[in-house]
C-alpha positions in Angstrom: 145.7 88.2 107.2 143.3 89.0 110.2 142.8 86.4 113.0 139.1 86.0 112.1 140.2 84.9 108.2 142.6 82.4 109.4 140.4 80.8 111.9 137.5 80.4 108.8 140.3 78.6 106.6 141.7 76.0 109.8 140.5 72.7 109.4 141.2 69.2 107.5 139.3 66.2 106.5 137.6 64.0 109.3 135.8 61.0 108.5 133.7 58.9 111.1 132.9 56.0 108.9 131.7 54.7 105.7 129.9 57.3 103.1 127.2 57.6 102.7 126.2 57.6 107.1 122.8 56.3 108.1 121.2 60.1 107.6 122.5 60.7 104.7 121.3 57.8 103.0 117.9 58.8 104.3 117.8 61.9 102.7 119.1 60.6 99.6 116.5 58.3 99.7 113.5 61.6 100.3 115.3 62.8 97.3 114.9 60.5 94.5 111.1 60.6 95.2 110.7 64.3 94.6 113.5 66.3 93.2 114.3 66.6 89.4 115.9 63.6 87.9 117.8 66.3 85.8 120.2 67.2 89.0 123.8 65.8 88.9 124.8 63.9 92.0 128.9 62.8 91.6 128.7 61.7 95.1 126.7 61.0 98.0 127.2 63.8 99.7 124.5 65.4 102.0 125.8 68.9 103.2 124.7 70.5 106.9 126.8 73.4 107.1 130.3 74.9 106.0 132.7 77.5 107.2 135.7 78.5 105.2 136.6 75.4 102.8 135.5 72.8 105.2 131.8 71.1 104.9 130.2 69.2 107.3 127.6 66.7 106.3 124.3 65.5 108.1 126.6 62.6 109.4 129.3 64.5 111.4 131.8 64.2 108.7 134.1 66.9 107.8 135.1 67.5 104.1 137.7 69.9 102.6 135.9 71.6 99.4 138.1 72.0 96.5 134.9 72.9 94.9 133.7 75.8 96.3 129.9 75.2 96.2 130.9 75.0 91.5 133.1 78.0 91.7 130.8 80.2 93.8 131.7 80.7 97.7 135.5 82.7 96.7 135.1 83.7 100.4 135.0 80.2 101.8 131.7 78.6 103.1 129.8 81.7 105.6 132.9 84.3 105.8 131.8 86.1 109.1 132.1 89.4 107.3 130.3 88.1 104.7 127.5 86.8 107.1 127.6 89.9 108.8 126.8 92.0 105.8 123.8 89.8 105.2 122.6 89.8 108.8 122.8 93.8 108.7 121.2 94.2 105.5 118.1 91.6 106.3 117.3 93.4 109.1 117.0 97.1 107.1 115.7 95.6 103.5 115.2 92.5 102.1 113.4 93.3 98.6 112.2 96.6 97.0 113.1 95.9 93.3 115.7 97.7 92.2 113.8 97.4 88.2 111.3 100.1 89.5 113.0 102.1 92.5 116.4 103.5 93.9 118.4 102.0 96.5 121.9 103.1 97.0 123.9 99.5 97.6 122.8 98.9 94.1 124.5 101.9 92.7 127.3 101.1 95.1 127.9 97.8 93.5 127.7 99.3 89.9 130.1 101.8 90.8 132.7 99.2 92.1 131.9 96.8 89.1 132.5 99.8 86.6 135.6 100.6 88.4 137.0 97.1 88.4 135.9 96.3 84.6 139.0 95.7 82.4 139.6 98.4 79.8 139.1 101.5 81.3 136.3 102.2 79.5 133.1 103.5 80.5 131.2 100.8 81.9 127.3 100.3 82.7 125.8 97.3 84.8 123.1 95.3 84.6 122.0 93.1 87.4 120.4 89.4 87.4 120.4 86.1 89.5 122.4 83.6 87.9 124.9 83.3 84.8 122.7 82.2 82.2 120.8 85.3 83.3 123.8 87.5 82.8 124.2 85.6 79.4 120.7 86.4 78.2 121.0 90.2 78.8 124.5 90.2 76.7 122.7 88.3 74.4 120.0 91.3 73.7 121.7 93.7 74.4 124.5 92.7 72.0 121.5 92.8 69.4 120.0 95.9 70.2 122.8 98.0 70.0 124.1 96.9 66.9 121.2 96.3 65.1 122.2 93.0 64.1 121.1 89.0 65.0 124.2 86.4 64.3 126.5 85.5 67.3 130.0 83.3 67.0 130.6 81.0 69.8 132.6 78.0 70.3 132.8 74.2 70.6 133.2 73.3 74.3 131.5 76.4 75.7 129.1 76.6 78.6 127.1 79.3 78.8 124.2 78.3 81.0 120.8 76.5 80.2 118.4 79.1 79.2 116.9 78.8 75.6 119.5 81.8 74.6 122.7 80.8 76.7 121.5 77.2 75.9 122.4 78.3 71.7 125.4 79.4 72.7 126.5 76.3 74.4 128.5 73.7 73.0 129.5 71.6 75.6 127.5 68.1 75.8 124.6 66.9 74.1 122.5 66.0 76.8 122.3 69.5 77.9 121.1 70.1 74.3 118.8 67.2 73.4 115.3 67.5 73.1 115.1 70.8 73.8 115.3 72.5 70.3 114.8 74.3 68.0 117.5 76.8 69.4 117.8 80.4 68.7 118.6 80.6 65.1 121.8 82.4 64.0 124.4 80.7 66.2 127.5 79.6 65.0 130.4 77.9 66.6 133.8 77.2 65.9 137.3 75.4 67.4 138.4 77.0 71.0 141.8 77.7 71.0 142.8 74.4 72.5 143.1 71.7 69.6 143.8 68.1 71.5 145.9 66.7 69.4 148.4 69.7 68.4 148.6 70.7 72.3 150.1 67.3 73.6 152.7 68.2 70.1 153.4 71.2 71.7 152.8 73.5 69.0 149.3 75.1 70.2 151.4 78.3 69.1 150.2 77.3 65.1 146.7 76.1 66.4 145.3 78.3 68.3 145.7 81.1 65.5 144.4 79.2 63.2 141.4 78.1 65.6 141.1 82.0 65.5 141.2 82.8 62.1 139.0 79.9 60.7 136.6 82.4 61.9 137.5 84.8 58.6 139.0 82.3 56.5 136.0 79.8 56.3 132.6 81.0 58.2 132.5 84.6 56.8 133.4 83.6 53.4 131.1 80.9 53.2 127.9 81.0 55.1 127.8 84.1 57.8 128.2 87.6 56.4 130.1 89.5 58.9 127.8 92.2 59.2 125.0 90.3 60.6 127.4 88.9 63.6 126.2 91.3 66.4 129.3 89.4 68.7 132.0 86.8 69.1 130.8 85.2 72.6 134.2 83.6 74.4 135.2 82.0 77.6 138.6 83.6 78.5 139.5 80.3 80.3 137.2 77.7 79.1 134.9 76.4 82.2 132.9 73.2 82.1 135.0 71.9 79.0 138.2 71.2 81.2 139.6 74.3 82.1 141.3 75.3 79.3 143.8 78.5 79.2 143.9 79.6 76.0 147.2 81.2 74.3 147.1 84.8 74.6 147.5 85.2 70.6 144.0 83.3 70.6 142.1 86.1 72.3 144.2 89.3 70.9 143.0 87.9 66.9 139.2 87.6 68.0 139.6 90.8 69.2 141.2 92.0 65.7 138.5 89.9 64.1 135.8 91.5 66.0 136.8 95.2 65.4 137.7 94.7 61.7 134.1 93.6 61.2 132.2 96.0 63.7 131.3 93.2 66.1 131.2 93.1 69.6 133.7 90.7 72.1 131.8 89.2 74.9 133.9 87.7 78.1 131.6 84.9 79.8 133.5 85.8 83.4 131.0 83.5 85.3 133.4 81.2 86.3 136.2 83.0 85.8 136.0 86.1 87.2 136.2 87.5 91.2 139.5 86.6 91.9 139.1 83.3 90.6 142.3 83.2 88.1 144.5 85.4 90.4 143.2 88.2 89.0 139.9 89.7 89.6 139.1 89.0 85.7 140.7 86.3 83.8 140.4 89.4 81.1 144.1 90.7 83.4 145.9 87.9 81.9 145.6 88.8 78.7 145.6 91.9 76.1 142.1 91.4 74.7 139.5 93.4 76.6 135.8 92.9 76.2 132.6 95.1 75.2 130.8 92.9 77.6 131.4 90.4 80.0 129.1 88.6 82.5 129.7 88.0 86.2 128.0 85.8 88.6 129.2 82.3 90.7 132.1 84.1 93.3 130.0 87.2 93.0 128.2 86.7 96.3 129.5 84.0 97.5 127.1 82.0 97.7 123.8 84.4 97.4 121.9 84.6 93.8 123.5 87.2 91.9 125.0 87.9 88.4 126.0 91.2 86.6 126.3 91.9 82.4 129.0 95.0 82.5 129.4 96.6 79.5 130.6 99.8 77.6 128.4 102.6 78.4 127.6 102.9 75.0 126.8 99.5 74.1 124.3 99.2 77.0 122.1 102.0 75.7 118.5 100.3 75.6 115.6 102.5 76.6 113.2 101.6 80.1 111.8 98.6 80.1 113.6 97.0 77.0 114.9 94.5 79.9 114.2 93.9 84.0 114.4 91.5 86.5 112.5 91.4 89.9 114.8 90.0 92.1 117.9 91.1 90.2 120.4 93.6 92.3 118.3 92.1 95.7 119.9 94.3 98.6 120.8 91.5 100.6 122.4 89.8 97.8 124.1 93.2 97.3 125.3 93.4 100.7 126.9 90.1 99.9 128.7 91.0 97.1 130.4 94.4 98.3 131.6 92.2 101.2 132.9 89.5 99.2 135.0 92.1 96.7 136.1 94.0 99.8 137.9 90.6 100.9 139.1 90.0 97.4 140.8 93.2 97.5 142.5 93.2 100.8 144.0 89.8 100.7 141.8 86.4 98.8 143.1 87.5 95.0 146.9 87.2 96.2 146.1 84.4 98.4 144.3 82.6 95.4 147.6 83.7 93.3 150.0 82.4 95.6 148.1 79.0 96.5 147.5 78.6 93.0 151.3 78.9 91.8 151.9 76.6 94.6 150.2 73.9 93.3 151.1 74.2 89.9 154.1 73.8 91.1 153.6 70.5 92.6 151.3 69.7 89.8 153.6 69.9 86.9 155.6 67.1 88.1 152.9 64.9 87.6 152.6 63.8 83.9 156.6 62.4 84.8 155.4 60.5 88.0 152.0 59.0 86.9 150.8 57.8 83.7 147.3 58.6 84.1 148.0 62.4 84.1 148.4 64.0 80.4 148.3 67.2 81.1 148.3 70.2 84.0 146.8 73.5 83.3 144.8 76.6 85.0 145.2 80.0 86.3 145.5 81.1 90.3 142.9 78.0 91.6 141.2 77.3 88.2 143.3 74.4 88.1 142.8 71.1 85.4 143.9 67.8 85.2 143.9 65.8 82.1 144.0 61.7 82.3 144.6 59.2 80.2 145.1 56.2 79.7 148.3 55.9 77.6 150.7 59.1 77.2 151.7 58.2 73.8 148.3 58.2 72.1 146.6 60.8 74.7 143.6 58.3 74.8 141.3 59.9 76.9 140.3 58.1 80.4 137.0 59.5 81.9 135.9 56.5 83.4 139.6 56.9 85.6 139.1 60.6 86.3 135.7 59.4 87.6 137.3 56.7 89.9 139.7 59.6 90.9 136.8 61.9 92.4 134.6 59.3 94.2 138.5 58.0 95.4 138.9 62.0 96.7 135.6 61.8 98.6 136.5 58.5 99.9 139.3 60.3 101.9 137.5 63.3 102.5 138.5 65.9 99.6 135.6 67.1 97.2 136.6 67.9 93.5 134.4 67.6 90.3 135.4 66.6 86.4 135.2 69.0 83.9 135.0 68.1 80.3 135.2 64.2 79.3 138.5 63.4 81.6 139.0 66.7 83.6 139.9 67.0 87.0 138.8 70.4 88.2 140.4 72.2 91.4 138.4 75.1 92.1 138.5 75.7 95.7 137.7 78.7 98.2 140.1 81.4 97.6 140.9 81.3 101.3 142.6 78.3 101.0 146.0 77.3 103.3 149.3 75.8 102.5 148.2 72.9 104.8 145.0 72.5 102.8 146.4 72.9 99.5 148.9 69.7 100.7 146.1 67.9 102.2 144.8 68.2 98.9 147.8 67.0 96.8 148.9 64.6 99.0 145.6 63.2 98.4 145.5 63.4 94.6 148.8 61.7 94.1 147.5 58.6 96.2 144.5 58.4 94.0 146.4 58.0 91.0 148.7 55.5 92.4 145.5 53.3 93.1 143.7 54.2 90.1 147.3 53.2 88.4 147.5 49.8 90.3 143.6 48.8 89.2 142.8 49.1 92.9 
């Protein structure tokens, strides 16, 4: 790895006194009288800059980010090269719209996206600004080229908030309520992950049968088949606890899919650029998709989000779907960067850190209680409480007191699901970090453990 990489990734924890600081709390306080009530706050933190997986907050306190700004920065917080590629790009063009006129990063980027797409097929790209975005064009354009309006998702998804990607998402029902009626034609079943049967270790029976309830109930009952226009699937389930599903799980949707003429759409958002190891989770497994949908790591950090799909399948006329600001150049510049470091050395390095953690990690159910289960791909990483091992009783209000515990000493992780832990850190991550890390989680169950 180059010097300038491994000076972006130094760095540890400092804390110079009790969270929230003095400024902090003022800007908190700004905050609450004029930003949407709708935000999620799990922790008083009030960022100031960031390099690598280090933040800084207004207060002179130094965090290590084992979130990665929700999946997004793979490059760490402000890569130089990354910064650079901005910086050069601002100063030539900054916005032309890509919708209405030619500019040649754009067709750069769709080039490298086709190239990388899993499948070897054909592939055409469309560019937006965010996930949901990337959702919504899938969404169309999975019902313009087949000619038909039903879509099967499943229980646990996140797709993003948008009145389409909002149908499809399954995950909580505050980010549903009040906000119907919902695009009509949505169904959704079991994800390849059934609680119970996975802690019996036999998710070998489940998740096939999570698959095929698909053909042995819904299409014989209420959804003819040739009105779905697409199964819509997470290849590692996001927001719902990151959940690796079997690869027999994926391979029968795609048998279900074909059999019926239906499309298979990947939701890579979180997933994808490097995140599992690979540079699609798609690499893990057999199952290859007519469409998948790219954003967070993307840009790191800069809006930006991609629907790639078979040439054939993207084959809407002008003007059938646009965006302003999607492909900006800048943001453009950003993402050729950020795949350029993917490729030369942060996919292995988010391989490696993430098999050395699981490592660690699997030990765990056998030295604390609270842990049920250990799961993920390269640094999509979950961890399951609970509160007994014998009954899997689910403990969210101890996974909570685990992450304010983590930011406490300095480490910044999220939940996932109802009693996730979710490790999702830069993909420039060190061995010292990753310890750092560790060390730190293991002492937070000990006190959660205790009652402390």
């Amino acid at each position: 790895m180059s010097n300038t990489a491994t000076a972006v990734r130094s760095g540890l924890p400092h804390l110079l006194g009790p969270l929230p600081g003095p400024r902090a709390q003022q800007i908190m306080a700004r905050d609450a009288k004029v930003l949407s009530p709708s935000y999620t706050r799990g922790y008083p933190l009030v960022v100031e800059r960031g390099e690598g997986a280090i933040i800084h907050d207004v207060d002179g306190n130094q965090f290590l980010d084992f979130n990665a700004g929700i999946a997004v920065v793979a490059t760490g917080h402000c890569h130089p090269q990354v910064v650079e590629a901005i910086q050069r790009q601002a100063r030539k063009l900054v916005h032309m719209s890509g919708t209405d006129f030619y500019y040649e990063n754009m067709v750069q980027l769709a080039e490298k996206l086709a190239a990388l797409a899993p499948g070897g097929f054909e592939r055409r790209v469309y560019f937006g600004n965010s996930g949901a975005e990337a959702m919504e064009a899938a969404i169309k354009m999975a019902r313009y080229s087949s000619g038909r309006d039903k879509f099967i998702a499943f229980t646990g998804a996140f797709h993003g908030r948008t009145m389409g990607a909002l149908s499809l998402t399954a995950r909580r029902p505050v980010q549903r309520r009040g906000f119907g009626p919902f695009m009509a034609g949505v169904h959704h079943v079991p994800y390849a992950y059934c609680y119970r049967c996975a802690y019996q270790k036999r998710p070998e029976t489940c998740d096939v049968e999570c698959a095929r309830v698909i053909e042995d109930q819904l299409l014989k009952t209420i959804l003819p088949a040739d009105e779905v226009a697409a199964i819509v699937v997470e290849p590692v389930q996001g927001e719902c606890g990151y959940i690796v599903p079997p690869r027999k799980f994926l391979d029968e949707l795609a048998r279900i899919a074909e059999r019926h003429g239906m499309l298979l759409i990947f939701d890579e958002v979180q997933s994808g650029m490097g995140r599992t190891g690979k540079m699609w989770a798609a690499g893990h497994f057999d199952a290859m998709p007519d469409i998948f949908t790219v954003a967070k790591g993307i840009a790191s950090g800069l809006p930006l989000s991609a629907t790639v799909a078979r040439a054939e399948v993207m084959n809407w006329p002008p003007g059938a779907h646009a965006s302003t600001f999607g492909g900006n150049p800048v943001s453009i510049a950003a993402a050729l960067a950020t795949i350029e470091l993917l490729e030369q050395e942060l996919i292995d390095n988010a391989a490696r850190m993430g098999a050395y953690m699981m490592d660690r990690m699997r030990e765990w159910p056998a030295r604390f209680p609270v842990v049920g289960d250990v799961r993920g791909l390269g640094l999509m990483l979950g961890i399951e409480l609970v509160r007994d091992q014998q009954t899997r009783e689910r403990a969210p209000d101890e996974r909570d007191r685990v992450v304010s515990l983590a930011f406490e000493r300095g480490l910044l992780i999220l939940g996932a699901g109802e009693n996730t832990l979710r490790l999702s850190p830069p993909l420039t991550i060190t061995r010292e970090q990753a310890d750092f890390a560790m060390d730190t989680l293991e002492h937070c169950f000990t006190t959660v453990q205790n009652g402390a």
